[in-house]
C-alpha positions, 0 to 999 in steps of 0.5 A: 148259180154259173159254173165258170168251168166245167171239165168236158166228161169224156177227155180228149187225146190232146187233154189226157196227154197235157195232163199226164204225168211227163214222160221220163227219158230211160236210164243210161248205163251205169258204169263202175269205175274202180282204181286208187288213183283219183287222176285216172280215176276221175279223168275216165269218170269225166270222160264217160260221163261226158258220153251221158254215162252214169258213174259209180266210183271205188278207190279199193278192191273191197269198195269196188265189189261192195258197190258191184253187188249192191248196185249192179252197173252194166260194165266194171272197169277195174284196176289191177293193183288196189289196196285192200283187195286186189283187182283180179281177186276182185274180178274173181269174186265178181263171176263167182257171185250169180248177180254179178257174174254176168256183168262185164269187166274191162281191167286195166292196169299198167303192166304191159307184159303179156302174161299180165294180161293173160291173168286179167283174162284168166280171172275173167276180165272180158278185156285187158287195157293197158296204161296209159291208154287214150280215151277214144280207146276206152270208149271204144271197149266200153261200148263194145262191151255195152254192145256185146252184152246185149245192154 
């Protein structure tokens, strides 16, 4: 009887190589997204998701924490004024729970006074953007909260 093929006994790079599994690009960052309003909430999810972002998304306070604890994104932005729970209650809570305390808060809001967004940074936002913003101008906080966190 002929054998019409008989795999070599010892492999070589080239073999192994088409022969393993396909390498897999890493994750990108994931990012959470919370705020009531759906324009502005799907025009920043549009936007970070067009710079190869993963998105999560809340319309409330108490969606926003449960998915923050749940899934753990690398950046929150967080709105300040949503039903349910409050965006800076919200970001409170969030660095007052160990597996979410490190994860960087960008808060948004359409306050602009100053001592608005003095509270954003006192309930531990780690920057304050006010609306209506551009979306360079996002970006650009976004990345350097990526950056500055080491993620």
């Amino acid at each position: 009887m002929t054998t019409l093929y008989a795999p070599p006994l010892e492999a070589d790079a080239f073999t192994r190589a088409m022969s393993s599994a396909p390498i897999t690009a890493p994750l990108s960052p994931s990012i959470l997204i919370a705020d009531d309003d759906d324009e502005v909430r799907d025009v920043i999810e549009y936007r970070l998701q067009v710079a190869g972002y993963r998105t999560l998304t809340a319309d409330n306070g108490q969606s926003a924490l449960s998915l923050a604890i749940e899934r753990r994104p690398r950046v929150i932005i967080l709105d300040v004024t949503m039903p349910q729970i409050d965006g800076l209650t919200v970001c409170d809570r969030l660095h007052a729970t160990a597996c979410t305390a490190e994860i960087p808060v960008l808060m948004i809001s359409s306050n602009h006074a100053d001592q608005d967004r003095e509270r954003g940074l006192a309930a531990g936002a780690d920057d304050y953007l006010p609306k209506p913003f551009t979306s360079h101008e996002m970006m650009r906080r976004v990345n350097w909260l990526l950056l500055s966190a080491g993620r």
